[in-house]
mmCIF entry with sequence, helices, sheets and N, C-alpha, C, O atoms, coordinates in Angstrom:
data_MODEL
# 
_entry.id   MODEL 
# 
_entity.id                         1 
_entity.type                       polymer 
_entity.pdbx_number_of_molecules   1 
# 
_entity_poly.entity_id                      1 
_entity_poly.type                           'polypeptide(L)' 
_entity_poly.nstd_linkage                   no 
_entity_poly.nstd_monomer                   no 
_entity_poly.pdbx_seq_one_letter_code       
;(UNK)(UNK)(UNK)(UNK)(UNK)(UNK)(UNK)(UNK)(UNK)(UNK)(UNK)(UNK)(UNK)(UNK)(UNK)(UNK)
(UNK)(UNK)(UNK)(UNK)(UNK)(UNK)(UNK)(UNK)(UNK)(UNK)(UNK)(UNK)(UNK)(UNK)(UNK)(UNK)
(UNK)(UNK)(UNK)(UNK)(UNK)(UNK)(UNK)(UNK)(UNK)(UNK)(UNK)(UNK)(UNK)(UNK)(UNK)(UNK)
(UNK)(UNK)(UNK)(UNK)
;
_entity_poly.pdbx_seq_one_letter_code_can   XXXXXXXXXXXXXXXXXXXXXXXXXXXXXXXXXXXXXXXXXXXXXXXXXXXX 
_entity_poly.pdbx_strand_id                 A 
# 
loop_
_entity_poly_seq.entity_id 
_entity_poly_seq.num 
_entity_poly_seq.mon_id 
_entity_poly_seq.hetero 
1 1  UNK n 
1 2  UNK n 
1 3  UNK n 
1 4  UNK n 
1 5  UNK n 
1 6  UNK n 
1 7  UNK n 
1 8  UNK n 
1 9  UNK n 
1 10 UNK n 
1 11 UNK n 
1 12 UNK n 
1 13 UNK n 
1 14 UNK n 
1 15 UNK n 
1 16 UNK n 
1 17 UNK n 
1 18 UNK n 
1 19 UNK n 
1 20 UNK n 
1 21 UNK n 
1 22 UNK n 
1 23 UNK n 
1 24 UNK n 
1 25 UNK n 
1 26 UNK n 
1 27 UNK n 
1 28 UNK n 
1 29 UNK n 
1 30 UNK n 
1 31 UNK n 
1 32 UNK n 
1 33 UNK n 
1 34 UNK n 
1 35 UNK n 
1 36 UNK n 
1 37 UNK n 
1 38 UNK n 
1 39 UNK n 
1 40 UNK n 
1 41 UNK n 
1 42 UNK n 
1 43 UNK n 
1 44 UNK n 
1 45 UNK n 
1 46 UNK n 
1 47 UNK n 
1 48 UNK n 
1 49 UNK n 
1 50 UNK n 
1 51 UNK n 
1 52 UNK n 
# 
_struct_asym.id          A 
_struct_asym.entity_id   1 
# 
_struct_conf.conf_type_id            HELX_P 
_struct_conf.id                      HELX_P1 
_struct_conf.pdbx_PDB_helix_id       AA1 
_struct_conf.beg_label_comp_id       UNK 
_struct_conf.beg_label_asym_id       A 
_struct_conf.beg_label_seq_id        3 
_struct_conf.pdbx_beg_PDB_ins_code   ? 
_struct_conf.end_label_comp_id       UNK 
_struct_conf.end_label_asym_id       A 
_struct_conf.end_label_seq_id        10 
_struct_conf.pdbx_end_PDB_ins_code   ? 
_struct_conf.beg_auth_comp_id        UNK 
_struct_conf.beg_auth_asym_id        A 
_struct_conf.beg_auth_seq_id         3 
_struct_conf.end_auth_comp_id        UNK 
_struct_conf.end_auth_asym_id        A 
_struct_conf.end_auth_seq_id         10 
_struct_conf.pdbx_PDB_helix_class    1 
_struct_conf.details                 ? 
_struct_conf.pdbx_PDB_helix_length   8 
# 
_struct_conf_type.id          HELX_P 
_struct_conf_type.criteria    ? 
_struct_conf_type.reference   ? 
# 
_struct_sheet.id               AA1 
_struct_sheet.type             ? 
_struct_sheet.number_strands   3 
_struct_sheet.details          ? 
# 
loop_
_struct_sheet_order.sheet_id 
_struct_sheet_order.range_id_1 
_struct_sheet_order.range_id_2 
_struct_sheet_order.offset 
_struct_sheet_order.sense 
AA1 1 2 ? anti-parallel 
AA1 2 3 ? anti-parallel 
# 
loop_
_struct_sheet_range.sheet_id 
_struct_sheet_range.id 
_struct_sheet_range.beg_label_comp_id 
_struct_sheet_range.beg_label_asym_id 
_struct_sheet_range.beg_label_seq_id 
_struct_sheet_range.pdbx_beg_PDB_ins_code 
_struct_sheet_range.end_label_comp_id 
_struct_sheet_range.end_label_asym_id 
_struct_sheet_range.end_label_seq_id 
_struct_sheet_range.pdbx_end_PDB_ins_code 
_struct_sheet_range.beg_auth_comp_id 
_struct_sheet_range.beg_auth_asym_id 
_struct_sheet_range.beg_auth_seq_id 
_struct_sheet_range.end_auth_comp_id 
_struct_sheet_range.end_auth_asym_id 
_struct_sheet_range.end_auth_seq_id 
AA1 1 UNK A 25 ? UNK A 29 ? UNK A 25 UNK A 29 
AA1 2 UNK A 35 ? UNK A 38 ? UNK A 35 UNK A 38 
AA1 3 UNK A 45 ? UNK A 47 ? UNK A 45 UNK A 47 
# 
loop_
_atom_site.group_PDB 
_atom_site.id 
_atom_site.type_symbol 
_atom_site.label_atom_id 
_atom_site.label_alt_id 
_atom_site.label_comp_id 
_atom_site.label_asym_id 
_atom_site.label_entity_id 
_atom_site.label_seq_id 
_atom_site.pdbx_PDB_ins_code 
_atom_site.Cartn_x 
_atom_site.Cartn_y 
_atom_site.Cartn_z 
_atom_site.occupancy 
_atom_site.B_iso_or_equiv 
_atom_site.pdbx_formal_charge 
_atom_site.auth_seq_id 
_atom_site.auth_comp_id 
_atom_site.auth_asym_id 
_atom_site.auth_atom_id 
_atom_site.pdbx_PDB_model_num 
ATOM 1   N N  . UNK A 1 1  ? 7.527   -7.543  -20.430 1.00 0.00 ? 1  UNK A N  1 
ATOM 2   C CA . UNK A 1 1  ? 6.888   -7.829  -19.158 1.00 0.00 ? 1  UNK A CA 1 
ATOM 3   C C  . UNK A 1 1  ? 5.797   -8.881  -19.358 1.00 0.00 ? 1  UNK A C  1 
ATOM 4   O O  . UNK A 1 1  ? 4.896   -8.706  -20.178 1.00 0.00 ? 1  UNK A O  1 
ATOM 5   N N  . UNK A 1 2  ? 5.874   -9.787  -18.731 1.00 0.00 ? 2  UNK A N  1 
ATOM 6   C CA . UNK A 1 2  ? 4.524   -10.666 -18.703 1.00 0.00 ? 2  UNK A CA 1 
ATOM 7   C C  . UNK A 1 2  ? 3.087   -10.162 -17.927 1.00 0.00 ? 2  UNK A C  1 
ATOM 8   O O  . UNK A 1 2  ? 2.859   -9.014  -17.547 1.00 0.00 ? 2  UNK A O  1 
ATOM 9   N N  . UNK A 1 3  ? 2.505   -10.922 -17.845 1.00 0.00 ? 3  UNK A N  1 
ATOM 10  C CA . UNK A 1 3  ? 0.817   -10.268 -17.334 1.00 0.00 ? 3  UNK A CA 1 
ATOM 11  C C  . UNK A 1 3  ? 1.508   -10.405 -15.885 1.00 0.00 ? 3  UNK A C  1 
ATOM 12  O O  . UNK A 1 3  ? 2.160   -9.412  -15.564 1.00 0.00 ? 3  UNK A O  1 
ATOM 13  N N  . UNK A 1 4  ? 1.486   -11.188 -15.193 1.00 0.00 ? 4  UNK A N  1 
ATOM 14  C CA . UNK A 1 4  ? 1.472   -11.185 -13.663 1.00 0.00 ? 4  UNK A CA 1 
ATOM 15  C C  . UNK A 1 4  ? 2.648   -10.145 -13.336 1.00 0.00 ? 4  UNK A C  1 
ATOM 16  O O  . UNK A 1 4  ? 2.788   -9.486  -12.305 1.00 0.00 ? 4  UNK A O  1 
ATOM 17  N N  . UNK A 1 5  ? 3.139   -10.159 -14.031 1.00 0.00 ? 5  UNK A N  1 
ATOM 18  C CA . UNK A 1 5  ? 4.346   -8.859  -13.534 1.00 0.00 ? 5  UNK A CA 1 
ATOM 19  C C  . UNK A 1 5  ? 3.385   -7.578  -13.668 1.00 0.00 ? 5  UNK A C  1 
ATOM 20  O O  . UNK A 1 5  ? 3.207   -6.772  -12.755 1.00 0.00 ? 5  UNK A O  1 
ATOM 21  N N  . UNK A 1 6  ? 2.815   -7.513  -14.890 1.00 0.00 ? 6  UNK A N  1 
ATOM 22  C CA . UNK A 1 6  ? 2.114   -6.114  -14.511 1.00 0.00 ? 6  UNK A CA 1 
ATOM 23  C C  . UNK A 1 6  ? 0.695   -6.239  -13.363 1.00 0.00 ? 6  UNK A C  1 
ATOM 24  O O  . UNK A 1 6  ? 0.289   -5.382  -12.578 1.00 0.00 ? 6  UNK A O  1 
ATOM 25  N N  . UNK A 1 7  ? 0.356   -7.120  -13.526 1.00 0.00 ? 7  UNK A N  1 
ATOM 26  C CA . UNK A 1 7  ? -1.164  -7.449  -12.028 1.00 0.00 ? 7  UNK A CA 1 
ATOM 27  C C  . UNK A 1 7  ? -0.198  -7.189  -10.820 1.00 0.00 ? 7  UNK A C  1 
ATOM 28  O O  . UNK A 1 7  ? -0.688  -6.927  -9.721  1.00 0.00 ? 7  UNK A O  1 
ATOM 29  N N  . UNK A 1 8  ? 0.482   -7.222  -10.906 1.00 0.00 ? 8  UNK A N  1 
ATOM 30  C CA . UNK A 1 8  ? 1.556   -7.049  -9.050  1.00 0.00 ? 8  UNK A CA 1 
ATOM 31  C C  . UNK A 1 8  ? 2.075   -5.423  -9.334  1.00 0.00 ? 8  UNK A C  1 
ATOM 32  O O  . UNK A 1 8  ? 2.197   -4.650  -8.384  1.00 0.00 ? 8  UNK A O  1 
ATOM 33  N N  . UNK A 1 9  ? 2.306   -5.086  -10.460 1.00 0.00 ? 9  UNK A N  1 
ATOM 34  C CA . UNK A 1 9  ? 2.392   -3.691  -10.425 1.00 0.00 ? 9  UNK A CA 1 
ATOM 35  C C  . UNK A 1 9  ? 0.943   -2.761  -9.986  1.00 0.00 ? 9  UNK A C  1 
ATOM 36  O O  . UNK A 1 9  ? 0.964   -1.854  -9.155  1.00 0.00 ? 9  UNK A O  1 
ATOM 37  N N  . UNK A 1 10 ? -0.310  -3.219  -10.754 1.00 0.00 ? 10 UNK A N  1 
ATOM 38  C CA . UNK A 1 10 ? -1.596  -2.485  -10.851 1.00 0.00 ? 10 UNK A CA 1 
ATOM 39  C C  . UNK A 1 10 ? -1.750  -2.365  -9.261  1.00 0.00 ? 10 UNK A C  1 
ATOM 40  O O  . UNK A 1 10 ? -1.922  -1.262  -8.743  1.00 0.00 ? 10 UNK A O  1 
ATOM 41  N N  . UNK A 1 11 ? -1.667  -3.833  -8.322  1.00 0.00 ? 11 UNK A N  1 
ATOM 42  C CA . UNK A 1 11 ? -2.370  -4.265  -7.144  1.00 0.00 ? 11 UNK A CA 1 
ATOM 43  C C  . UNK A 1 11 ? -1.600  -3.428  -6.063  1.00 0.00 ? 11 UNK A C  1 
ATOM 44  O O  . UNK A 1 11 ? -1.923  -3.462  -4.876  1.00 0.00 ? 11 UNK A O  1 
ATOM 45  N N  . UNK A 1 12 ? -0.113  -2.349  -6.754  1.00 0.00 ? 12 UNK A N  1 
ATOM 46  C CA . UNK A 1 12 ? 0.484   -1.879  -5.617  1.00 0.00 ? 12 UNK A CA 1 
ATOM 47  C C  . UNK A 1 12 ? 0.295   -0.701  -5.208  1.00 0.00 ? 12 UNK A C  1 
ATOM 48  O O  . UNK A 1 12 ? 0.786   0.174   -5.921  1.00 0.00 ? 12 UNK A O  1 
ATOM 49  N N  . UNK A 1 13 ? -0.405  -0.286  -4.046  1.00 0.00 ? 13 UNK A N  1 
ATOM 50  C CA . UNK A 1 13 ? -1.070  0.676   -3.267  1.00 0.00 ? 13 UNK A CA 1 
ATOM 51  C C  . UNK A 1 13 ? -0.221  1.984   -3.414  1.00 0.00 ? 13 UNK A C  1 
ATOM 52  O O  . UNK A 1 13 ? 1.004   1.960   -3.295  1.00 0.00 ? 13 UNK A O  1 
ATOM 53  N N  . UNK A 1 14 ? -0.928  3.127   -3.677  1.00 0.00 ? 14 UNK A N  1 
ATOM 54  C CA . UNK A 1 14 ? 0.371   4.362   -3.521  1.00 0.00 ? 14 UNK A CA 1 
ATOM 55  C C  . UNK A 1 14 ? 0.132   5.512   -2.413  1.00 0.00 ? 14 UNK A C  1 
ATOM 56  O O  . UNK A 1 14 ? -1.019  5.944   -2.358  1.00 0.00 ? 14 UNK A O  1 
ATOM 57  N N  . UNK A 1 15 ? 0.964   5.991   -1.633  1.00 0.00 ? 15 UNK A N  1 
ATOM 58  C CA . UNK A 1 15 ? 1.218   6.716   -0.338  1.00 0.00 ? 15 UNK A CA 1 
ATOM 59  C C  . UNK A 1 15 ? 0.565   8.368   -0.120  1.00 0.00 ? 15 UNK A C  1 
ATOM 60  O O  . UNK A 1 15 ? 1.135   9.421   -0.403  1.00 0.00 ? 15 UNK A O  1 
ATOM 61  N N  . UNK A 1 16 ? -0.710  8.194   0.432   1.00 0.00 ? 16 UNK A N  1 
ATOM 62  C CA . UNK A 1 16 ? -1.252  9.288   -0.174  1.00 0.00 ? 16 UNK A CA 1 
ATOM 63  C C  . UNK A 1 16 ? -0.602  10.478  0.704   1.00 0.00 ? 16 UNK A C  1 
ATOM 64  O O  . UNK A 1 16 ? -0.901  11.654  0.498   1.00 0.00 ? 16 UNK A O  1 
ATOM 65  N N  . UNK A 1 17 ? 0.282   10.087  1.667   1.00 0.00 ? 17 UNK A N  1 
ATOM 66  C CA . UNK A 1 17 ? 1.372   11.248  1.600   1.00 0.00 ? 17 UNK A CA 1 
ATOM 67  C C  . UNK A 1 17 ? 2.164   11.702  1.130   1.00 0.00 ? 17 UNK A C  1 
ATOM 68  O O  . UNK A 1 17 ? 2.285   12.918  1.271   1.00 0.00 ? 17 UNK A O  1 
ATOM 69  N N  . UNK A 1 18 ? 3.124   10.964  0.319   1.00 0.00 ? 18 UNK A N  1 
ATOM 70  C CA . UNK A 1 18 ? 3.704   11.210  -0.751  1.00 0.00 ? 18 UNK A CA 1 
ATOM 71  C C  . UNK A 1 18 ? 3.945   10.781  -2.003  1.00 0.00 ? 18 UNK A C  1 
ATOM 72  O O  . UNK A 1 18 ? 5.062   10.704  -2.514  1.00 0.00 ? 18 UNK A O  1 
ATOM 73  N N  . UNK A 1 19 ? 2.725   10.445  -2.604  1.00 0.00 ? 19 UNK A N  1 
ATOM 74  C CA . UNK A 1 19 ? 2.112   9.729   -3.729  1.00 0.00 ? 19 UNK A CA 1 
ATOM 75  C C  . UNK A 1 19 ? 3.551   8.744   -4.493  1.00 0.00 ? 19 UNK A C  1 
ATOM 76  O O  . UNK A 1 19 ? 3.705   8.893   -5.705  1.00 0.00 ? 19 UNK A O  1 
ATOM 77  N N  . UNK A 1 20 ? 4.315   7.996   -3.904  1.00 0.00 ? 20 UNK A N  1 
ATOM 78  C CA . UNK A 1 20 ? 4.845   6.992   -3.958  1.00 0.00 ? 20 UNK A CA 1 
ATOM 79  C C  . UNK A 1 20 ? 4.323   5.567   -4.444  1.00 0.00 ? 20 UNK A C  1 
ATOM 80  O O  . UNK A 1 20 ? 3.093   5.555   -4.477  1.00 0.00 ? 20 UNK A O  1 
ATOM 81  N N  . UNK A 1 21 ? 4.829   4.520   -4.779  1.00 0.00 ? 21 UNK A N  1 
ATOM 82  C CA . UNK A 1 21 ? 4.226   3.792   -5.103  1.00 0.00 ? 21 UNK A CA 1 
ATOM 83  C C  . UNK A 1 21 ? 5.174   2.508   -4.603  1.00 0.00 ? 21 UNK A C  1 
ATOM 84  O O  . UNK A 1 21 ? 4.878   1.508   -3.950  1.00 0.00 ? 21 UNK A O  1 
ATOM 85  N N  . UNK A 1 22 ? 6.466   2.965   -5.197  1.00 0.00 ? 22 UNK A N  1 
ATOM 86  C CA . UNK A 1 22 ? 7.409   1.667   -4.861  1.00 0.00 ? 22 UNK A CA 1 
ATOM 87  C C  . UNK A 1 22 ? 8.172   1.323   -3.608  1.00 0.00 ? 22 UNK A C  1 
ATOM 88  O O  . UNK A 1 22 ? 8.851   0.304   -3.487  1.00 0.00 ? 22 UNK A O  1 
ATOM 89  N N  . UNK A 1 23 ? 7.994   2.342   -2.589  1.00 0.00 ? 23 UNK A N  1 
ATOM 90  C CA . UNK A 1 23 ? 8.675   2.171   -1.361  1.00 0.00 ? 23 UNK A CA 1 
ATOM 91  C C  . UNK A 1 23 ? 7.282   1.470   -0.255  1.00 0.00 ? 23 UNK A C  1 
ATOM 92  O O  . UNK A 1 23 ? 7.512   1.441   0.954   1.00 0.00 ? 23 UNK A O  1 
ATOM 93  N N  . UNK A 1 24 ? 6.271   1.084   -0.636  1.00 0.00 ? 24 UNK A N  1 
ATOM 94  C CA . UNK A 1 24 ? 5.080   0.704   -0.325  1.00 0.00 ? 24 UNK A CA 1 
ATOM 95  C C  . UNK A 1 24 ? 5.402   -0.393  0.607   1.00 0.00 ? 24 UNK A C  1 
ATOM 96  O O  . UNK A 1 24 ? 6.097   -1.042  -0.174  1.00 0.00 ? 24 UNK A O  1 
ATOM 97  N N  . UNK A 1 25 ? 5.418   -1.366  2.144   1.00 0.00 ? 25 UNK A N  1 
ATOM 98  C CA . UNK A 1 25 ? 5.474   -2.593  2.409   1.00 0.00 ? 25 UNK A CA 1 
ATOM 99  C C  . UNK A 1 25 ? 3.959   -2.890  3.323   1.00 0.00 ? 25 UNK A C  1 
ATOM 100 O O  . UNK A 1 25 ? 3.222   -1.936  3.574   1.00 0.00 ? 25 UNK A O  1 
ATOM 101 N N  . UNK A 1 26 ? 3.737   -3.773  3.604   1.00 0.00 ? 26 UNK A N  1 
ATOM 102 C CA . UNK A 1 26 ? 2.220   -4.112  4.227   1.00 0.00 ? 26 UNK A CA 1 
ATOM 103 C C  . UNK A 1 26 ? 2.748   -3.907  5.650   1.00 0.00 ? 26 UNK A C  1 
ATOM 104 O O  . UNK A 1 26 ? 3.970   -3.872  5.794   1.00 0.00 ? 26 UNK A O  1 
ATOM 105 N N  . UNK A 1 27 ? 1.890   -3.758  6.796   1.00 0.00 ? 27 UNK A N  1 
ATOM 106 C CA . UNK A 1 27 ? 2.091   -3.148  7.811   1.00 0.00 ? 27 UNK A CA 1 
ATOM 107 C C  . UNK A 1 27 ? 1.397   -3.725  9.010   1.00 0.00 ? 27 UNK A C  1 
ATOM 108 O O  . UNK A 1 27 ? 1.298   -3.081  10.054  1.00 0.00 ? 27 UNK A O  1 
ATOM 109 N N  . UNK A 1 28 ? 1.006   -4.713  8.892   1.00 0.00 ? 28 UNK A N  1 
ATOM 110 C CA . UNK A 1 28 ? -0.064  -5.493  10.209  1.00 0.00 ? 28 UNK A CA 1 
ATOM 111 C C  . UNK A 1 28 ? -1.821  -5.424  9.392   1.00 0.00 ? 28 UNK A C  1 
ATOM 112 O O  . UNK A 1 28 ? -2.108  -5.301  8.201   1.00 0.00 ? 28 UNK A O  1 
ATOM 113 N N  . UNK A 1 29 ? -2.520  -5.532  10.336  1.00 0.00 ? 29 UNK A N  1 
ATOM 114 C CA . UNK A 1 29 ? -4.231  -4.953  9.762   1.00 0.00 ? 29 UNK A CA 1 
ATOM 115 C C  . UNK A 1 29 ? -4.727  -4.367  11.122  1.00 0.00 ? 29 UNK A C  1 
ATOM 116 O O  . UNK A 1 29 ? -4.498  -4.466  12.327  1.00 0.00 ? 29 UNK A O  1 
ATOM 117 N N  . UNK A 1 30 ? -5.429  -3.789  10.363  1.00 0.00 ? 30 UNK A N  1 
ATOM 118 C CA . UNK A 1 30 ? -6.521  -2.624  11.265  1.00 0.00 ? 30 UNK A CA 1 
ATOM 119 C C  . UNK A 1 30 ? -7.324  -3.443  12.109  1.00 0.00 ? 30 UNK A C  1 
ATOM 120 O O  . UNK A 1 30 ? -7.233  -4.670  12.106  1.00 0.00 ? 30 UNK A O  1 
ATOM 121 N N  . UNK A 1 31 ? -7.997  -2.892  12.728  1.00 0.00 ? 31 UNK A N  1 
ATOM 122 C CA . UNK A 1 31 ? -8.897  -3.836  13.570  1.00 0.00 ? 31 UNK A CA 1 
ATOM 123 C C  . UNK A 1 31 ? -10.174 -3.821  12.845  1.00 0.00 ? 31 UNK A C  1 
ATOM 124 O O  . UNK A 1 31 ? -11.035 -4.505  13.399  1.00 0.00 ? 31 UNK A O  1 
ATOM 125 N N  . UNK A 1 32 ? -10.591 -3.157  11.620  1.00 0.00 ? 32 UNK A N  1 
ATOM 126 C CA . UNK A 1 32 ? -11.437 -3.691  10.540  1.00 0.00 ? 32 UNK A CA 1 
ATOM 127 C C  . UNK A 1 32 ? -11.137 -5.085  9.687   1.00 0.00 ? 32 UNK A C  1 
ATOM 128 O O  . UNK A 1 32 ? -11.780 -5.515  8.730   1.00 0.00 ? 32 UNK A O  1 
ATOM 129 N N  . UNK A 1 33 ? -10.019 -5.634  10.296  1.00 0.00 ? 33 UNK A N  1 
ATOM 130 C CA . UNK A 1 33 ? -9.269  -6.687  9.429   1.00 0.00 ? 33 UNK A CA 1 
ATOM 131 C C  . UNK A 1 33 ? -8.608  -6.380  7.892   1.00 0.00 ? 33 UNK A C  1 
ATOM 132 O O  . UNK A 1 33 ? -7.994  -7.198  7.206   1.00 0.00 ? 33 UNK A O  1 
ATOM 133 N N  . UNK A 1 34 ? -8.939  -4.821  7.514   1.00 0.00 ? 34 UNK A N  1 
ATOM 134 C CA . UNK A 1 34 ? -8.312  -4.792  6.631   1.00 0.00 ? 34 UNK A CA 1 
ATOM 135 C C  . UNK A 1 34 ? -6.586  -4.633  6.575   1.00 0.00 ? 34 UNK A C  1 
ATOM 136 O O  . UNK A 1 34 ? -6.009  -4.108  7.527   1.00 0.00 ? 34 UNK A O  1 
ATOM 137 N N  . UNK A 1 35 ? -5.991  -5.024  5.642   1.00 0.00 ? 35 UNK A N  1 
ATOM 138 C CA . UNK A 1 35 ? -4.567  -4.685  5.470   1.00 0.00 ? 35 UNK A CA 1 
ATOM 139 C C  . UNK A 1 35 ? -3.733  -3.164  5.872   1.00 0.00 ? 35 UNK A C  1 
ATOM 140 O O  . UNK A 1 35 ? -4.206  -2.243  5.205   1.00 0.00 ? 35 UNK A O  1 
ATOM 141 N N  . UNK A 1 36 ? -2.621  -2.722  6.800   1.00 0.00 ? 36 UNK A N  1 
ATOM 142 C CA . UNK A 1 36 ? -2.135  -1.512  6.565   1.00 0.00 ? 36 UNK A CA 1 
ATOM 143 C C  . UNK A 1 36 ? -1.094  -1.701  5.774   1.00 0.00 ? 36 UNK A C  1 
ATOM 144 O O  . UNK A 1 36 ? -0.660  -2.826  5.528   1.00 0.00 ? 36 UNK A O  1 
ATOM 145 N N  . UNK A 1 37 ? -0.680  -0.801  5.380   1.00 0.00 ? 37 UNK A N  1 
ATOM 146 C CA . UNK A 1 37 ? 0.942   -0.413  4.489   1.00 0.00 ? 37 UNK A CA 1 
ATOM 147 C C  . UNK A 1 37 ? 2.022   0.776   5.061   1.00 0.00 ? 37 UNK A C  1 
ATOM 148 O O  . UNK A 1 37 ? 1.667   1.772   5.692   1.00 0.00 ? 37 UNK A O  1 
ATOM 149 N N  . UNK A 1 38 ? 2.867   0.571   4.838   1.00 0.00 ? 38 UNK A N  1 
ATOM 150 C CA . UNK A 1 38 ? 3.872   1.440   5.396   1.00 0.00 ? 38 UNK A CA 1 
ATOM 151 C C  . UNK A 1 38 ? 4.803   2.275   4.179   1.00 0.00 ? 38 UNK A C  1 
ATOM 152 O O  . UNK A 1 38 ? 4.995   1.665   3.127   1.00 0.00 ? 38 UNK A O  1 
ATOM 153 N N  . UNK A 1 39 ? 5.281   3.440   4.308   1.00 0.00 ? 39 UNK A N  1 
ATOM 154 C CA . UNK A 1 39 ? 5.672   3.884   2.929   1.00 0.00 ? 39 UNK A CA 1 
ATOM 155 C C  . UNK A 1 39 ? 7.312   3.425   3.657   1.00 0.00 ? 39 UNK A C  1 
ATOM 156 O O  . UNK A 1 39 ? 7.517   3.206   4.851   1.00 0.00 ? 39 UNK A O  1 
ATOM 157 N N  . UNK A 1 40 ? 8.117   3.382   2.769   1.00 0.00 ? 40 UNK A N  1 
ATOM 158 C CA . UNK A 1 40 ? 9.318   3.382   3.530   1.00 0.00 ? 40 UNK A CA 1 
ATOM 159 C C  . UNK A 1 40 ? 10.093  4.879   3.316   1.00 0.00 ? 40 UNK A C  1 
ATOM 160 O O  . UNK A 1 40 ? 11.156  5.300   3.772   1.00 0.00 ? 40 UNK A O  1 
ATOM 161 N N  . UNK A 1 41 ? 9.011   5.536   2.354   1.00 0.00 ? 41 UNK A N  1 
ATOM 162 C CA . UNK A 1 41 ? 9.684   6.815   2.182   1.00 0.00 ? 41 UNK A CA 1 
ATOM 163 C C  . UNK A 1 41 ? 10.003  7.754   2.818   1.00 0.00 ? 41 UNK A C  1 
ATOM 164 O O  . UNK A 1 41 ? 11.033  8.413   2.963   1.00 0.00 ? 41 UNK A O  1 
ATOM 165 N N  . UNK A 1 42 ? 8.223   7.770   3.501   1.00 0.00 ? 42 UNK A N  1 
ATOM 166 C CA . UNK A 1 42 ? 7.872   8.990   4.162   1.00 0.00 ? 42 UNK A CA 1 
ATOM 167 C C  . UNK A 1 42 ? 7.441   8.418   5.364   1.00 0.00 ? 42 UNK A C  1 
ATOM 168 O O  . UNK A 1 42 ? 6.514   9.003   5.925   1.00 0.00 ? 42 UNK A O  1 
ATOM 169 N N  . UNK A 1 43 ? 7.951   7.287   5.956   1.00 0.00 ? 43 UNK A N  1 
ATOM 170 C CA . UNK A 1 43 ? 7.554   6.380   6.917   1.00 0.00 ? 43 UNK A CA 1 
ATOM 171 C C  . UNK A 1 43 ? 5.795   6.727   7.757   1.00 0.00 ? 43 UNK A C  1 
ATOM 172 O O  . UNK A 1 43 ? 5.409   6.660   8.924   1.00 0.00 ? 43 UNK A O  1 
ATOM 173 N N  . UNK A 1 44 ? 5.053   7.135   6.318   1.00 0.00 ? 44 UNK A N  1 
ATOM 174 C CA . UNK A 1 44 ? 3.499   6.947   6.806   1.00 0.00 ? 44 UNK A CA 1 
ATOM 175 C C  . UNK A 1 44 ? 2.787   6.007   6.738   1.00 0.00 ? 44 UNK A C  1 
ATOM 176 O O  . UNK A 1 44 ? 2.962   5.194   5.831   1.00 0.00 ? 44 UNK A O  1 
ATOM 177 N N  . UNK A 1 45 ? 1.837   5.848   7.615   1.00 0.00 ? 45 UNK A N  1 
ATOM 178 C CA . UNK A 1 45 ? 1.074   4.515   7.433   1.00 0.00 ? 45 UNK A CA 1 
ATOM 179 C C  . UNK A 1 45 ? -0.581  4.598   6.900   1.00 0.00 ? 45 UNK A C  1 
ATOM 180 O O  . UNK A 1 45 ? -1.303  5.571   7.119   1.00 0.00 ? 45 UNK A O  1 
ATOM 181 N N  . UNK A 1 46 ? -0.852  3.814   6.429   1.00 0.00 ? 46 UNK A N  1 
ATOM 182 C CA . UNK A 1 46 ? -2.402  4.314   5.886   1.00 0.00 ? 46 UNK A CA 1 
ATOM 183 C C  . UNK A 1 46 ? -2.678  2.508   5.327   1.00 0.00 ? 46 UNK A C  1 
ATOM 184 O O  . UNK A 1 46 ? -1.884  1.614   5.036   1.00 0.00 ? 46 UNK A O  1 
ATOM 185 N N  . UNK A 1 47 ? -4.320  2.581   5.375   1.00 0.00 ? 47 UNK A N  1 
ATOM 186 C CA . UNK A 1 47 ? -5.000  2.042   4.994   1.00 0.00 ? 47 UNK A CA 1 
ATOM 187 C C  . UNK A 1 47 ? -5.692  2.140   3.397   1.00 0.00 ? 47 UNK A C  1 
ATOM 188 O O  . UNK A 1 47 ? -5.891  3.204   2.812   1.00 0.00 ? 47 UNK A O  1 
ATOM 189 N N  . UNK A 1 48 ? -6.001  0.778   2.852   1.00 0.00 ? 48 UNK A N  1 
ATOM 190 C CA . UNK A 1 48 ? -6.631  1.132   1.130   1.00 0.00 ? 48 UNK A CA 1 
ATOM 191 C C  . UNK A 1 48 ? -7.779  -0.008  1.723   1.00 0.00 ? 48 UNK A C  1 
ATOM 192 O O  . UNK A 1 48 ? -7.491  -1.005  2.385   1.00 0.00 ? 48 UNK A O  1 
ATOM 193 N N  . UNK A 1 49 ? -9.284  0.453   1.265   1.00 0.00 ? 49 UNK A N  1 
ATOM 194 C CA . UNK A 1 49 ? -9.681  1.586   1.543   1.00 0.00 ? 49 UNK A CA 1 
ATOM 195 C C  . UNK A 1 49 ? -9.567  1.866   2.976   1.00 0.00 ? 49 UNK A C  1 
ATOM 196 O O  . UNK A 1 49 ? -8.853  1.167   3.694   1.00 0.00 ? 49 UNK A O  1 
ATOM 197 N N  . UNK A 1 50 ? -10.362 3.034   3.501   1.00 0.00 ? 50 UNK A N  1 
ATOM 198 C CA . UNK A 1 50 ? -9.762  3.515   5.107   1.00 0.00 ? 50 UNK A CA 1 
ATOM 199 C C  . UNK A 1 50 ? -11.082 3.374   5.586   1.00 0.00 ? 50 UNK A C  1 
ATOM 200 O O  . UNK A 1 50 ? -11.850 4.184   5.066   1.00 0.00 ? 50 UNK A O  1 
ATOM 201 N N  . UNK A 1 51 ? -11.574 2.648   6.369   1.00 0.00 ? 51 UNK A N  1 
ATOM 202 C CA . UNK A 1 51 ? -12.923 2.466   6.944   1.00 0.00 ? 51 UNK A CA 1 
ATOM 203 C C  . UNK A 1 51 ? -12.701 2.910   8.248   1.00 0.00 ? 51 UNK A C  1 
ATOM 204 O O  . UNK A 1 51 ? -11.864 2.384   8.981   1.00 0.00 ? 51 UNK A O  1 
ATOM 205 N N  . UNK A 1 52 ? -13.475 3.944   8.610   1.00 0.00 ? 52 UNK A N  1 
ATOM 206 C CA . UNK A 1 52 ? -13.591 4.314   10.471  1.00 0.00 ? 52 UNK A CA 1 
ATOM 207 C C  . UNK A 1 52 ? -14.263 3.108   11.299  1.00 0.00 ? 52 UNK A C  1 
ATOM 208 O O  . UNK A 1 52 ? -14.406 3.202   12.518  1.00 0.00 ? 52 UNK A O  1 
# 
């Protein structure tokens, strides 16, 4: 494995519903502007970090 293959592994968010990692896709952004994600597993959606 080269380095950037593993930095794209480290940087990938995991599903704190069903602690998944690889069914992970990005999902729009919050109206904090941060990023959402979508599991494709457990089709939940969540925020990293989750700001109210």
């Amino acid at each position: 494995m080269t380095m950037t293959t593993l930095l794209k592994q480290r940087q990938r968010p995991t599903c704190p519903h069903c602690d998944t990692a690889t069914q992970i896709r990005k999902h729009g952004k919050a109206r904090s502007g941060l990023p959402c994600y979508m599991c494709l597993g457990c089709r939940g959606t969540f925020q990293v970090p989750y700001i109210y």
